[in-house]
N, C-alpha and C positions, 0 to 999 in steps of 0.2 A: 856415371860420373859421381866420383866422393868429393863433397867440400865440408870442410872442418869449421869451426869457432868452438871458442873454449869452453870445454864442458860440453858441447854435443855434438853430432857431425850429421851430414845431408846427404841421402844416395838418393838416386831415380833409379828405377828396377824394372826393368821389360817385363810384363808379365804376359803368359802365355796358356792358353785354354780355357777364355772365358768365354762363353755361348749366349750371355744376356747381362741385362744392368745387376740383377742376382749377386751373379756372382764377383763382382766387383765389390759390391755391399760386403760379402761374405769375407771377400779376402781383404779388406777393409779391416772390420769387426774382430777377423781373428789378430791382425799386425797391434790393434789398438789398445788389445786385453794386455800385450808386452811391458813390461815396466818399463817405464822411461822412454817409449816411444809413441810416434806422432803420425798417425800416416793419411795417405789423399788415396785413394785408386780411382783412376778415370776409365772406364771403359771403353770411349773415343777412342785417346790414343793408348789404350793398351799401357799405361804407364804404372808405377806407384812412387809416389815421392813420398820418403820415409826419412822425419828427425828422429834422432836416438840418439841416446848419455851416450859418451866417450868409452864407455867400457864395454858396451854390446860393440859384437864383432857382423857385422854384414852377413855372413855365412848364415848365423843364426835366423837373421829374419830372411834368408833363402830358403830354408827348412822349413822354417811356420808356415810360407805360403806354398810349399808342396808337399804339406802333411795338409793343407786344405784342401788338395787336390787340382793347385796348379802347376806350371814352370815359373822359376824368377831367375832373371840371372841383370846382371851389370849389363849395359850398352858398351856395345864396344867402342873405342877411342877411334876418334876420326886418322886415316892414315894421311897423312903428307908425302905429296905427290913426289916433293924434292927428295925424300927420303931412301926412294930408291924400292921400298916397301913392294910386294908383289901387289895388286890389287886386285878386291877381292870383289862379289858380285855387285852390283848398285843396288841404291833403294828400291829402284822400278823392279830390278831384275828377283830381289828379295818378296818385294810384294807383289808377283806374279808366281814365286814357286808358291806361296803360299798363300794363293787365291786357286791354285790351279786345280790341285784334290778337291775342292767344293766345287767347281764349274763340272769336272769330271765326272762325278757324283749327282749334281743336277743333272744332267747331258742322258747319265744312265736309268735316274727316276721318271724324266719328262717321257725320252724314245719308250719305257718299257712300261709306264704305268698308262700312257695313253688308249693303247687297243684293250688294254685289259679294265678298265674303265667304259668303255666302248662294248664292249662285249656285255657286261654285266648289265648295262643299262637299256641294251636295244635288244630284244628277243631274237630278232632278226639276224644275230650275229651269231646267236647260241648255238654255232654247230655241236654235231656229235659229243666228242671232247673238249667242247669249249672251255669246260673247268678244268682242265687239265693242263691246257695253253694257258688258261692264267695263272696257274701256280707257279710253271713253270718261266712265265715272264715276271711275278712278281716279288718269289723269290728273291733273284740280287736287288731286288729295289729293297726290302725286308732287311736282309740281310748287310749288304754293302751300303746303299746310298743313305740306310739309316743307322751306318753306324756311329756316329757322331752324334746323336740322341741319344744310343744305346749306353754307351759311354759316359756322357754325359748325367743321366737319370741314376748308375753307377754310381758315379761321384758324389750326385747330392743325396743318393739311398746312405751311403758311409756315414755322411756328414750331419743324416736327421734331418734332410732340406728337400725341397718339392717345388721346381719350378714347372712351365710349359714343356722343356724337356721330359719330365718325369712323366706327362699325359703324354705327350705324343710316342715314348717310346714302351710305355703301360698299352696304349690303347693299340696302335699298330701289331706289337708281340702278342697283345689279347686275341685279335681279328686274325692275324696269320696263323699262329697254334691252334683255332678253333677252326678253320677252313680244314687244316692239315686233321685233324678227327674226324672233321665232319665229312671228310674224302676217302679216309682208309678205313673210318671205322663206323661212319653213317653210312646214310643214302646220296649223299651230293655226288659222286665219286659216281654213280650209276651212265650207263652209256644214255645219251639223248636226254640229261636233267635241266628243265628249264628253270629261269627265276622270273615267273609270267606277270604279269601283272594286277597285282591282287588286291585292290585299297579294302582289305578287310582287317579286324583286328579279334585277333584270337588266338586266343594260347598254342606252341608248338614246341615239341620236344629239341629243335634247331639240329637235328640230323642230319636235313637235305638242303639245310642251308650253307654258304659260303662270304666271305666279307673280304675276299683279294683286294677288292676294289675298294674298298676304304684303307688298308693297309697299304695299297701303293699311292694312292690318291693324296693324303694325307702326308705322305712323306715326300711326295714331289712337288704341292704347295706350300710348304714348311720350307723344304732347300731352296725354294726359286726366292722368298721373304731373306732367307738368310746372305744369300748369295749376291742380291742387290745391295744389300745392308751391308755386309763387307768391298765392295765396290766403294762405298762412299766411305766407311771408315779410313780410306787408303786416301784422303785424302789427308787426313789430321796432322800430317808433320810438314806439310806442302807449305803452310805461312813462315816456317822456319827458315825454307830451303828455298822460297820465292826472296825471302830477305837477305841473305848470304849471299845468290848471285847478282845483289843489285850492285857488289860494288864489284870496280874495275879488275881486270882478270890479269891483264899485265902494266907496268910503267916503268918509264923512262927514267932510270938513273944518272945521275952526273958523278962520274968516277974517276978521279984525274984526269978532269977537264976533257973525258970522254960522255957520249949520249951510249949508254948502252940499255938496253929493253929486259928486262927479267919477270918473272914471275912476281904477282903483290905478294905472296907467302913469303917470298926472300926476303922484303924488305925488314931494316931493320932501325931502331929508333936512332936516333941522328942523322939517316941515313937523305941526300938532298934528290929531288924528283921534278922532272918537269911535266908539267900539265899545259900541254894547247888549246885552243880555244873548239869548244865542242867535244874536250875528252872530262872521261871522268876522273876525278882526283882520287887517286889509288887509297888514302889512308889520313886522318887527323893528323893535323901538322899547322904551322906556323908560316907565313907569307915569307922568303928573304928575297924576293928579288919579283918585280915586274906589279902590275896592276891588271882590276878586270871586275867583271861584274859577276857573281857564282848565283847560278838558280838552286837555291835550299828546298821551297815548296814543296818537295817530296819527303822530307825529313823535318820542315821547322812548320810546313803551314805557313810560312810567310809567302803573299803574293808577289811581293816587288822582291827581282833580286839585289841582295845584298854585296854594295859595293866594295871590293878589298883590295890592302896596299901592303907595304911591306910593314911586317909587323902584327898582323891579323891573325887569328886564328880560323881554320877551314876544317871543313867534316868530308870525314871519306866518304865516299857515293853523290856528291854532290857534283853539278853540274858547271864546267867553267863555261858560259858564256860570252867572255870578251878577249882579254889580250891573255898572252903567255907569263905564265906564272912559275916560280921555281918555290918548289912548297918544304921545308923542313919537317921531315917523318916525327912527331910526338909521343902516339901512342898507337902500336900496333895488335893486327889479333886478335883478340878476345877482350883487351882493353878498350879497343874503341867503342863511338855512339853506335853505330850500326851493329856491332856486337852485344852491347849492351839491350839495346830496342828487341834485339831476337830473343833475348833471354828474357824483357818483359811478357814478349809472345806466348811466349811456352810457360812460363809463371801461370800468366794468365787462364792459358787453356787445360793444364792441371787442377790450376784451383776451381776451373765451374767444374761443378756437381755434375756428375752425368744423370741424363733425366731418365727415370723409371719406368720402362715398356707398359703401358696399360695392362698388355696380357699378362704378363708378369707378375705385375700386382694383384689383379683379381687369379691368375691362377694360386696364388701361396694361399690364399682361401679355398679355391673350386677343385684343385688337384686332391686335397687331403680327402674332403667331402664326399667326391667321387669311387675314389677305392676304399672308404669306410662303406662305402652306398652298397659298393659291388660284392663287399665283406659280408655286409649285413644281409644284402640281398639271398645272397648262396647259405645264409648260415638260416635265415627264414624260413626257405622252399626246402632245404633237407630238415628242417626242427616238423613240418606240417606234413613229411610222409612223401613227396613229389616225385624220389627219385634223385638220385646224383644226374642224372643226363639236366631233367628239366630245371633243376637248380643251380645247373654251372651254365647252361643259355640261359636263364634270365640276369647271371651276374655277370660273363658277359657279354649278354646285350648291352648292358649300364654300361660297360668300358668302352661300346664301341658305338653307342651313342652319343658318348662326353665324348670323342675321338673329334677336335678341334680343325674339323674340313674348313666349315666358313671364315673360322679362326684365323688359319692359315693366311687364306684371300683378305682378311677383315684392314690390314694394317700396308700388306704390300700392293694390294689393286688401288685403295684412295692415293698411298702416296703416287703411285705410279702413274694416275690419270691426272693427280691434281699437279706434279711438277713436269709432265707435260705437257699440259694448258699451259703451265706459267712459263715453260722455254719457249711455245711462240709467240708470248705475251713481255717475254726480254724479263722474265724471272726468273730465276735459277735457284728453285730449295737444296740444302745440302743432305734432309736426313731426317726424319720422322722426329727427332729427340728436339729439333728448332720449333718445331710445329705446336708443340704443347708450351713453347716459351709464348709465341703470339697472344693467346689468350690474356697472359697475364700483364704485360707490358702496359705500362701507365705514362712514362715518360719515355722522350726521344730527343737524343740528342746531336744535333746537327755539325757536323764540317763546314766548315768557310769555303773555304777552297776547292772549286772542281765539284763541290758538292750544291752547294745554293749558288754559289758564282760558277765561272764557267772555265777558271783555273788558268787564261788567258790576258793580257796584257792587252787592253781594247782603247779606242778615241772614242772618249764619251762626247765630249765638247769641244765647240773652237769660242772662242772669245776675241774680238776682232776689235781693235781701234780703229778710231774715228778716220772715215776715208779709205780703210782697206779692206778689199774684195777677201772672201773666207773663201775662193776656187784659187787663189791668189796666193795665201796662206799655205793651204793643203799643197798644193804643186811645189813651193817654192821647199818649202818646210820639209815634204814628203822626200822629193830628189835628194834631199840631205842626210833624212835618216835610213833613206834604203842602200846608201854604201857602209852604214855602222852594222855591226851583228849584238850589240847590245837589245834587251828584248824589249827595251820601251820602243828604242829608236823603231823596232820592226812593228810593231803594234802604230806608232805614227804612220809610217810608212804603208803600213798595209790598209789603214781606215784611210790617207790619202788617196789610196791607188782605186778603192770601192768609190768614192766621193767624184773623182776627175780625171779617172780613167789613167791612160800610159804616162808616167813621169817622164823627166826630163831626166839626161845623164848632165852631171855635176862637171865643171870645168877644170876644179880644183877642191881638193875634200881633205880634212883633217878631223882627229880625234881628240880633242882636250880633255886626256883622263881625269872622268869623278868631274866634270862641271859638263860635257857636253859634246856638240860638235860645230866647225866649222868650214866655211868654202863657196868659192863662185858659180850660184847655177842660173844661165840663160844671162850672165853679167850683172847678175846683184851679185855682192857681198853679204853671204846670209849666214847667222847664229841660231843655233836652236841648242837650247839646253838651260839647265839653271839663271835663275835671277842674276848671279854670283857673275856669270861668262860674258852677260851683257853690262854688266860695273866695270869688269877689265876692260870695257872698249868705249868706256864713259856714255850709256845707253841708259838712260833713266826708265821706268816700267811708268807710263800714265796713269795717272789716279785709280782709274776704272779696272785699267788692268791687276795692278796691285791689288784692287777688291775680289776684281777673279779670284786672283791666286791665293789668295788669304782664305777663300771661301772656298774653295777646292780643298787646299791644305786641310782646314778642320774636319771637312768631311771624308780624309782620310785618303785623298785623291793624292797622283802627283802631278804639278804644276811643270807645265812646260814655256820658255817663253821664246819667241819668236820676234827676229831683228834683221832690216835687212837695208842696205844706203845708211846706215847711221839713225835708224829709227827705228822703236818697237813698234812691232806689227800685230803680235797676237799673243792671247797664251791660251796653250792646248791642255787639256785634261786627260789625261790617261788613267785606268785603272780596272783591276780586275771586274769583270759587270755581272752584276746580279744576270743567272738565268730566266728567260722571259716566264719557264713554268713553275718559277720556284714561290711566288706569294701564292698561287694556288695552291701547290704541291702542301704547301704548310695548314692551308687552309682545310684540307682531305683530314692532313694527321690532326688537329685540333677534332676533327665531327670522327673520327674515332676512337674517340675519347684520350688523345695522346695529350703532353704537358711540351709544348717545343723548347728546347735549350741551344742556343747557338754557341758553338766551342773552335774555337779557332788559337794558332800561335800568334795568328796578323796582331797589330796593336791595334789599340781600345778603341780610336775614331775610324778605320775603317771600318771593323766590328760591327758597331752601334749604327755605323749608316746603314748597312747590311741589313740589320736586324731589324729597322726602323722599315728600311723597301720591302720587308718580307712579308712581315706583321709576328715578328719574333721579341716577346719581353724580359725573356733571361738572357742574360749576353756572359762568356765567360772567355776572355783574352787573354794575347800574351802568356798561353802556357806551352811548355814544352814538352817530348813526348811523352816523359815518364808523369807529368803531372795532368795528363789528358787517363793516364789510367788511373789517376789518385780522386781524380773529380768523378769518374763513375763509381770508384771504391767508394765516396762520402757517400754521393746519390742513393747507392744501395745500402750503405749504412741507414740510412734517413728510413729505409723500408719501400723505396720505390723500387718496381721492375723495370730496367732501362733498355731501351732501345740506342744504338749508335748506329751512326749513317758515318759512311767517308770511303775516302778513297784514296790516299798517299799511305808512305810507310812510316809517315809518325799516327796516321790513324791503325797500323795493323795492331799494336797491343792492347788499344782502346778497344777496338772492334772483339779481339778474341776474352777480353773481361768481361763485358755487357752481358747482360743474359742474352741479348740479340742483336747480333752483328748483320749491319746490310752495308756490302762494300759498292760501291760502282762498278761497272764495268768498264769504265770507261779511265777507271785508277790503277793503281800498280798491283801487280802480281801478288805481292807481298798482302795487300789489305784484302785482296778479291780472297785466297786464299785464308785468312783471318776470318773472315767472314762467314756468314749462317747464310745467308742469301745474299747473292748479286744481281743488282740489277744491272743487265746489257746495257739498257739505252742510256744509261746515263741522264736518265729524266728524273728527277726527284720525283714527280707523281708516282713512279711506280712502286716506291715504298710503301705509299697507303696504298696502292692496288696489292703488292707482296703481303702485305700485313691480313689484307680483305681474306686473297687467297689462303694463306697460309691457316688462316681463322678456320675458312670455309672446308680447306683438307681436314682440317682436326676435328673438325663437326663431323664431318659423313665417316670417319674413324670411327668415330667415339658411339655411335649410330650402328656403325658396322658390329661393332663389339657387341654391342648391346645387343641386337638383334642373333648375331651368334649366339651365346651364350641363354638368351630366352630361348633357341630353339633346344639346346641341348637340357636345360632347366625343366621346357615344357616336355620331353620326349623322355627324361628320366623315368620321371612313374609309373608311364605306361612300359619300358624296358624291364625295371623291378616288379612290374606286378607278372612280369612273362605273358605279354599281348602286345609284343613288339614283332609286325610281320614283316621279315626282312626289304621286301619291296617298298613299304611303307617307310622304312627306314631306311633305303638308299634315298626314295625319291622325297624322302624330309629333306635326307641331308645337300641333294641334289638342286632342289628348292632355295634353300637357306643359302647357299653358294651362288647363285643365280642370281639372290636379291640382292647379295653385298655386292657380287661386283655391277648390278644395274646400276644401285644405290651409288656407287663409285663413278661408274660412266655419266654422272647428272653436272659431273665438276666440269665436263667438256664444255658444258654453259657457259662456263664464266667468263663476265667480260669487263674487261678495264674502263675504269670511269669517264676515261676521254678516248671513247671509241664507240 
């Protein structure tokens, strides 16, 4: 997609064959040396958003980034179903051909490296020709499953660059070409050759030795790291495509003075629509006809729905909760809020930085170092007389020492144990690159709605005058508002029905739009609704109750009042309710070292009461969705790392800008998907248990690495000095793999703070 302003223009570019954060840097760095242009590449979503002056031609920055050695091309235009257009495969169907060659390739390293692994490590198995059986299985794992390394290591050889690729396909093609000599042209190759087990260290010409088994080994822990990792990549366009199907899929047109049903893509601006009570309003438009109560709270964060009449303005995806409305189309498409919020989305999750693989980093150091080692090594042992044989086994042993087995395991077993803990723990991490944001997070900032409240319409209070019974009230009051479908009245009616059991059915029931309702239940004459609906029936509110409501009102409540024979009876408090774990919940993120910020659409006295039950002292209200992304952009201006919690789809752009998005599970598709972690339960406490966790994966990573790479650091010199005895060097490397993933199995501990 190209979008122009004067003097420069905007494309987003699919980019295609990047194998780490590397190469994203890379393709990056080369768009930005261009004159006149501006570019992002996220390696998430495989994207590059590219500004450039009016006179660079698109093509050109196609070519730069496949003279760096990748594909770029335009996203293709969404087809329109009405169109007639043949259709082409779906996003699923897309991103399953192209997961399906890595799973293929896993499938064929896992089956073929496993016996020959097995074989190498237990005497027991070393038939006759045993080495022979493993060349011969580990072969296509060499060859095939690692071609995508091979490749790879290619690409960055052209380009002057050295990631993990470049070691893993250096060290594998090391280990495989020296089995293959040491088969045809040594002694390993001999009928009945064992690899016994020998913890001794002393020099050997590597004739009768063989390394199959780190060559397939190495390449089948490597594919299983990538292959989950592409799994969760697939999920990065999901917040787009959860927000697109929130709105209504067909609606009812009024077309001379007929109801006919079409498709929302037909609609078109002028165009008149009805909406019945429990559908969704196909598109932004204008009230002309009918009233009713619209639940926003998935788009405004407002708790109480917003009452509308003729004349109003209404948001597509929103909810009609009351009477039949006939809506006039305003703005359709791509113009509307729901359109506009998707494009925050994707702003958003362009603009974060994709975070840099640990291995990745310490390999652009440990790779060069490595085959300088193994250079220097072979060029030492033939300067001092040793022989070409014993001088190319000691350099390499160096390659097939540095040969990143623990490496492998280092980064996919912690994730793997640590976001299985946290799914039967109702935590859900999305991907190694969230895990190093944990650390850093200083502030967190909270959702009102559904997030510290509980996103429902509750009876906190009755307030009862002098001489009436409050089972009295609930009954009387409750029969009333359970024939209304407005969502206060059902929240009346449902804390009734918990309170004094089966209501009463009503004798005679009426709705007086925007003030209330009324009707005879058990033969009173009873009101419930606004101050306003008992003045029309000349019903004064007594002192006390007037104090209720006035005191309700400030604290952000809404006042209900209740009238029944000609006399106010009560008034009821309604309002979203703090959840019972949520001043805890806040009190966890404060003791790890969070800063809490409460962020809501609601207005400022709900807010502040909220904030006040919580133990919350930043309060920021009354914003709407795109200024809920504006208030993290300042936050992180300021130099804070932000954490956001929510759960509706005016929180998904919020969520996908933070450095660390934690949706609900218990919120909309749209935010779950925006998000870095969700938590299931819908408890707030689980954020600081997410946060705990997520901490505690990054730790036994970072642990895992480190211990990797001291074993390959500590096993260098004795490889270079040629006293590396191959037994000794499986069952190093055997070792060292052992401990990462124990080291990893330790996360199965964890356990959440209220359990």
């Amino acid at each position: 997609m190209t979008t122009t302003t004067p003097g420069s223009a905007q494309v987003e570019l699919a980019i295609g064959g990047m194998t780490c954060a590397s190469c994203a840097a890379r393709i990056e760095k080369k768009l930005n040396r261009m004159d006149g242009v501006e570019a992002t590449v996220n390696y998430a979503t495989e994207k590059a958003k590219v500004t450039f002056d009016a006179d660079i031609d698109v093509a050109d920055l196609i070519a730069t980034v496949e003279a760096t050695g990748y594909t770029a091309a335009e996203p293709e235009p969404p087809r329109s179903q009405a169109s007639g257009a043949p259709e082409g495969p779906s996003d699923e169907e897309k991103a399953d051909a192209e997961l399906r060659p890595l799973r293929q390739r896993l499938v064929t390293a896992v089956t073929l490296a496993v016996p020959v692994i097995a074989m190498a490590m237990i005497p027991a198995l070393q038939i006759e020709y045993w080495q022979w059986l493993s060349l011969t299985l580990a072969a296509p794992v060499v060859v095939y499953a690692a071609w995508p390394f091979h490749r790879a290591a290619w690409t960055n050889a052209r380009h002057g660059a050295a990631t993990m690729d470049t070691l893993i396909s250096v060290g594998t093609i090391a280990a495989f070409l020296w089995s293959l000599w040491a088969l045809f042209f040594g002694t390993a190759g001999t009928p009945g050759m064992t690899h016994p087990f020998e913890f001794t260290i002393a020099r050997t010409d590597g004739a009768g030795n063989i390394y199959l088994e780190a060559a397939a080994g190495v390449t089948a822990f490597i594919l299983a790291g990538r292959y989950f990792e592409a799994r969760s990549k697939r999920k990065a366009g999901a917040a787009l495509k959860a927000l697109m199907q929130l709105g209504a899929k067909e609606v009812t047109v009024l077309r001379n003075g007929r109801e006919v049903t079409v498709p929302t893509a037909e609609l078109q601006v002028g165009d008149r629509f009805l909406v019945r009570p429990g559908e969704k309003i196909a598109t932004d438009g204008t009230v002309v006809e009918g009233s009713s109560a619209v639940d926003a709270s998935m788009l405004t964060g407002e708790s109480v729905p917003v009452e509308v009449s003729v004349g109003d303005s209404v948001t597509g995806a929103t909810l009609n909760a009351g009477g039949r409305l006939v809506v006039e189309a305003t703005r359709i498409g791509s113009d509307t809020q729901l359109a506009r919020m998707a494009r925050l989305v994707e702003d958003a999750q362009n603009g974060k930085a994709a975070a840099q693989r640990l291995a990745d980093r310490i390999s652009a150091v440990f790779v060069p170092i490595v085959i300088a080692l193994a250079l220097g090594t072979l060029g030492f042992w033939l300067g001092t007389g040793q022989g070409l044989t014993a001088a190319f086994t000691a350099a390499v042993a160096v390659l097939i020492i540095a040969c990143p087995c623990a490496l492998g395991l280092a980064t996919p077993t912690a994730l793997m144990v640590g976001t299985g803990r946290g799914a039967q723990l109702g935590i859900l991490i999305k991907g190694p690159e969230v895990l190093e944001t944990t650390r850093k997070v200083d502030t967190i900032v909270l959702d009102k709605t559904g997030t510290v409240t509980t996103g429902r319409m509750t009876l906190l209070t009755v307030h009862t005058a002098e001489g009436a019974d409050e089972k009295d009230v609930l009954r009387l009051a409750g029969a009333l508002e359970h024939s209304s479908e407005h969502p206060i009245a059902q929240a009346v009616a449902t804390g009734a029905a918990a309170k004094v059991g089966t209501l009463p059915t009503p004798e005679d029931f009426a709705n007086v739009p925007g003030l209330g309702v009324q009707g005879v239940v058990d033969g009173h004459a009873v009101l419930v609704g606004r101050e306003k609906l008992l003045a029309e029936w000349a019903i004064p509110l007594p002192a006390a109750l007037g104090a209720a409501k006035e005191a309700a009102e400030k604290a952000g409540r809404t006042a209900i009042a209740v009238a029944w024979d000609g006399e106010a009876r009560a008034v009821l408090e309604v309002a979203d309710a703090v959840k019972e774990t949520s001043p805890e919940a806040v009190r966890r993120l404060r003791a790890l070292g969070l800063t809490p910020i409460l962020l809501t659409g609601d207005n400022r006295a709900v807010a502040e009461a909220v904030a006040a039950e919580v133990g919350i002292d930043e309060v920021i209200a009354e914003v709407m969705p795109q200024d809920k992304v504006d208030v993290v952009k300042r936050l992180q201006a300021e130099g804070r790392s932000v954490a956001m919690v929510g759960d509706g789809v005016n929180d998904a752009a919020a969520l996908a800008q933070a450095d660390l998005g934690l949706a609900m599970g218990t919120g909309t598709d749209a935010a779950i998907e925006a998000g870095d972690l969700t938590l299931v339960r819908g408890d707030l406490r689980a954020a600081a248990d997410a946060i705990r966790l997520s901490r505690r994966t990054l730790g036994t990573i970072r642990s895992n690495l480190f211990w990797a790479f001291a074993y390959n650091v500590a096993a260098l010199p004795l490889a270079a000095a040629g006293l590396l005895n191959p037994m000794i060097a499986g069952a190093a490397m055997a070792f060292s793999s052992v401990f990462v993933v124990g080291n990893s199995l330790r996360l199965r501990g964890f356990q959440a703070a209220d359990r």
